[in-house]
N, C-alpha and C positions, 0 to 999 in steps of 0.2 A: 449457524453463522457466527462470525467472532469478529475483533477486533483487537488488534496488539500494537503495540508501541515498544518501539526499539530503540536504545541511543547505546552507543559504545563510542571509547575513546581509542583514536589509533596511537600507534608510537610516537607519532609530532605532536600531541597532545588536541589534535579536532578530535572535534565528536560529532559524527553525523549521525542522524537519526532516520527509521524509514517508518513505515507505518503497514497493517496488511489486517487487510478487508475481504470478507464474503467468506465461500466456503474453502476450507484447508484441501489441496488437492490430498487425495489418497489412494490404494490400490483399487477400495470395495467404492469409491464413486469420485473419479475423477474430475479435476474442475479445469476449466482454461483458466491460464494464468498472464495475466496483462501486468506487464509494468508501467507504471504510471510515471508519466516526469512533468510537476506541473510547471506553470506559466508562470510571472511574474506581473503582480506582486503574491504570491502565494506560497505554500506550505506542502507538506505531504498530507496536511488534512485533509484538502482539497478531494483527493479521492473518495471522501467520507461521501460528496453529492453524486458519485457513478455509484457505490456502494447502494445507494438507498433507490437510484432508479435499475441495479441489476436484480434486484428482488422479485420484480416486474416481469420478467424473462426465465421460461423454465431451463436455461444453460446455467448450471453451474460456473460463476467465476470466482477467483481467486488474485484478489489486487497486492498486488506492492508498491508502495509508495514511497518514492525516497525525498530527503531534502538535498535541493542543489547546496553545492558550496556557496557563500556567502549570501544565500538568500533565504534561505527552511528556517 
């Protein structure tokens, strides 16, 4: 299981950033992959607390996390 952090700048100069939890899907053991859009007031960390309860559950998942505009 991993954890990564992303931030890239677009050509108008934002930078959004996403975040991605649990296991990486792949050919030899596929994972579901949920994208996450959290709530406000919140972040893309926010996923980090469904990361830690999918451990729990023998389903492979594979989160993405994005930050909203004007709010991550």
């Amino acid at each position: 299981d991993t954890r990564s952090y992303h931030t890239f700048t677009l050509p108008d100069s934002r930078t959004p950033s996403d975040a991605t939890y649990g296991s990486p899907p792949s050919l030899k053991a596929p994972a579901t992959i949920i994208l996450c859009c959290h709530g406000f007031p919140s972040s893309r960390i926010e996923a980090a607390f469904i990361d830690f309860k999918s451990k729990q559950i023998p389903t492979p998942l594979h989160m993405i996390s994005i930050d909203r505009p004007g709010v991550g």
